[in-house]
VEXKOL-92960 format. One record per residue (C-alpha): residue in three letters; z, x, y. Coordinates in steps of 0.5 Angstrom, whole numbers, plus 2048, in hexadecimal, padded with zeros to 3 digits. Layout:
<guzas>
ALAZXY ...
</guzas>
This chain:
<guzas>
UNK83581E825 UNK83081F82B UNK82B81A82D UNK82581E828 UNK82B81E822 UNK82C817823 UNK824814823 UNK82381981C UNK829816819 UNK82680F81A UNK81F811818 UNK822814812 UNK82680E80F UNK82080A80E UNK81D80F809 UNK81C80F804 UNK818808803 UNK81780680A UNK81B7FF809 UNK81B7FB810 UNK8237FC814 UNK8267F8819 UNK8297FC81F UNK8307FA81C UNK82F7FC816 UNK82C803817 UNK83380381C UNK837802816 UNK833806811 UNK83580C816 UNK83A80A818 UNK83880B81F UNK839807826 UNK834800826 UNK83380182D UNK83080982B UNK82C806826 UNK82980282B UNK82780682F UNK82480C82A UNK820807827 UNK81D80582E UNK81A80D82F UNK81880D827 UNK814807828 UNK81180882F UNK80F80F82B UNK80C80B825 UNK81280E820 UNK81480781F UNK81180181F UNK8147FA81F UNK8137F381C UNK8137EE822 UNK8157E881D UNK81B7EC819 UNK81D7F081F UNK81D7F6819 UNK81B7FD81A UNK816802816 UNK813809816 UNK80D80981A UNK80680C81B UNK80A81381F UNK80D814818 UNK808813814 UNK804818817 UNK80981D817 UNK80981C80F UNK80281C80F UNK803823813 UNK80882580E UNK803823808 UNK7FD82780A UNK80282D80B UNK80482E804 UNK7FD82B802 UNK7FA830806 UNK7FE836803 UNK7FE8347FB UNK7F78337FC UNK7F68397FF UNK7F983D7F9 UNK7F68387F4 UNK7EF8397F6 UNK7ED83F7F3 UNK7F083D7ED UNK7EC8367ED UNK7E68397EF UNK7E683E7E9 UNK7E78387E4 UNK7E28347E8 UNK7DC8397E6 UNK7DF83B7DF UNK7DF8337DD UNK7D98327E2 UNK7DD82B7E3 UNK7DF8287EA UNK7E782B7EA UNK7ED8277EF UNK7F38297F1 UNK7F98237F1 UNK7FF8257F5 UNK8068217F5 UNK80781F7FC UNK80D81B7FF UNK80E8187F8 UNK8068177F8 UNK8018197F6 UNK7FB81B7F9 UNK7F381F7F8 UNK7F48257FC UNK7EF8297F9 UNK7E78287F7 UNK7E382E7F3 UNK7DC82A7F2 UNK7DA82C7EB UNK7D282E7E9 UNK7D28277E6 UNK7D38247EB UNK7D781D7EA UNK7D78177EE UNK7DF8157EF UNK7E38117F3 UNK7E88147F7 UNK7E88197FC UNK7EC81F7FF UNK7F381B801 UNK7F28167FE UNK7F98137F9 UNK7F88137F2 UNK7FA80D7EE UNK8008107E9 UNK7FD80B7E3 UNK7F580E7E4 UNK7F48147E7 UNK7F681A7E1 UNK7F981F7E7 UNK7FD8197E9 UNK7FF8177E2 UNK80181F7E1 UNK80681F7E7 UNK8098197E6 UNK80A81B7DE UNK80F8217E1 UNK81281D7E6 UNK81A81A7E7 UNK81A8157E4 UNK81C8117EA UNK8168147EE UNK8118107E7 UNK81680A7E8 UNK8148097EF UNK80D80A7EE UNK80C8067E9 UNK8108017ED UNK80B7FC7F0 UNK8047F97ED UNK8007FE7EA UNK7F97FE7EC UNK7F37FD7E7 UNK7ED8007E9 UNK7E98007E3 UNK7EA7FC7DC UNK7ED8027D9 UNK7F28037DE UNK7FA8027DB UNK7FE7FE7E0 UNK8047FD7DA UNK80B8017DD UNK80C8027D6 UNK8058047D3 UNK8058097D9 UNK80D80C7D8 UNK80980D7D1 UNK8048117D3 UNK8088157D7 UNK80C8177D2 UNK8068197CE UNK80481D7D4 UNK80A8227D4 UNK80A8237CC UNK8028257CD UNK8028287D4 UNK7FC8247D5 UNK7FA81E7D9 UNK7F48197D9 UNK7F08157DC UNK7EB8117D8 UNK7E680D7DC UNK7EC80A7DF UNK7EC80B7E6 UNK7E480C7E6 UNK7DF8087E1 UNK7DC80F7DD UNK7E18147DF UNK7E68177DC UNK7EA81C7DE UNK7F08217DB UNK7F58257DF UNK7FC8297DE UNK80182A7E3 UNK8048307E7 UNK80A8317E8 UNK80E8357EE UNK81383A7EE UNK8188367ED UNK8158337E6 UNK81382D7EA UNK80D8297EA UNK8088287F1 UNK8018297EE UNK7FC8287E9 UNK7F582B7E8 UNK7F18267E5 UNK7E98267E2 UNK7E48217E4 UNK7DF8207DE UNK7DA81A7DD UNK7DC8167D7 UNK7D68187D2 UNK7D881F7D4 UNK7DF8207D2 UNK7DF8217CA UNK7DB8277CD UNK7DF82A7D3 UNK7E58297CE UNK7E182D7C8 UNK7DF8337CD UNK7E78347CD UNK7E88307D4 UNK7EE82F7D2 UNK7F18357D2 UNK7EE8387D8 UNK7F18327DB UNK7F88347D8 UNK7F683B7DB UNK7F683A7E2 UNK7FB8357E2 UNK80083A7DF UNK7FD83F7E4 UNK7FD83C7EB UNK8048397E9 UNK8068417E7 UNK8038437EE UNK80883E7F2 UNK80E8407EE UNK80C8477F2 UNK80E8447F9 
</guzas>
């Protein structure tokens, strides 16, 4: 391998969580000369691809990479909101509601896209902002299509609860998730936003994979209404159509 090889076979062997490494053992893993590690690792730390701890002597990905994901992110962001949106803003000015879009990205998830309603509803994530798998309805309708590893590692770590309604219980939410693949629906009821409810369905690519949801922002004193003037079904709608738009590509 040449110089270029090398340094991306080293950047590579701590994906996919990050976990702190030893120069030794990137060597061992690599099966590649120490002295070589050693050196790429100096370059890729003197241009912030990696950084290391002084206490532990380990290395980890640094802020370089980070931006190169972000980079990548914002690209494949970029394009499935530039398909999506008309789409979104169709079903924004038939339910009159806000509208958003979640996009699966990197095994997370993220708000990508915003089409503000009439009735406007004051919420607290922004455009880029991760959604939290087990509150936001988008979130929940992506992860409910996952592999099961991708679920299992989300829900690995603690789960933050951010209003009184919030399941933080793996079991409860594996449940939850299970209902939404039968239904085909999501929802948010007050658990991420005080007075907020949200509902959401999934898109899928051409390979039947899941990588977005569309979701409809409604206060809660409107929701038996939104859901009685056939939201849902319009929701269904342009899921299915935006994930037959992307089975064209």
């Amino acid at each position: 391998m040449n110089s270029i090889e090398k340094a991306l076979e080293i950047l590579r062997v701590f994906t996919p969580d990050n976990r702190p490494l030893r120069s030794v053992e990137i060597s061992h893993r690599l099966k590649m000369n120490k002295a070589t590690v050693n050196r790429t690792l100096i370059i890729l730390k003197k241009r912030g691809f990696v950084v290391q701890d002084d206490a532990t002597r380990r290395y980890r990905l640094g802020p370089s990479t980070a931006q190169l994901g972000r980079a990548v992110r914002q690209s494949l962001n970029g394009r499935l909101v530039a398909l999506a949106k008309p789409y979104l803003d169709g079903l924004r000015d038939k339910v009159g509601e806000t509208v958003h879009l979640e996009v699966l990205t990197g095994g997370r998830i993220f708000l990508s896209y915003s089409a503000t309603g009439i009735r406007q509803v004051t919420v607290t994530p922004r455009v880029g902002d991760q959604m939290a798998i087990n509150a936001n309805a988008g979130a929940k309708a992506i992860m409910a299509f996952c592999p099961q590893e991708t679920v299992q590692k989300g829900l690995a770590g603690p789960l933050t609860k951010f209003t009184t309604r919030t399941r933080t219980d793996a079991d409860a939410i594996w449940k939850e998730f299970a209902e939404i693949r039968a239904t085909g629906f999501a929802y948010d009821k007050e658990e991420y936003d005080e007075d907020v409810h949200a509902v959401a369905a999934p898109i899928f690519n051409h390979e039947d994979r899941v990588v977005a949801a569309v979701v409809i922002i409604v206060p809660s004193f409107r929701m038996s209404s939104s859901i009685e003037s056939g939201s849902l079904e319009l929701l269904k709608e342009t899921a299915r159509e935006i994930s037959e738009r992307l089975s064209q590509l």
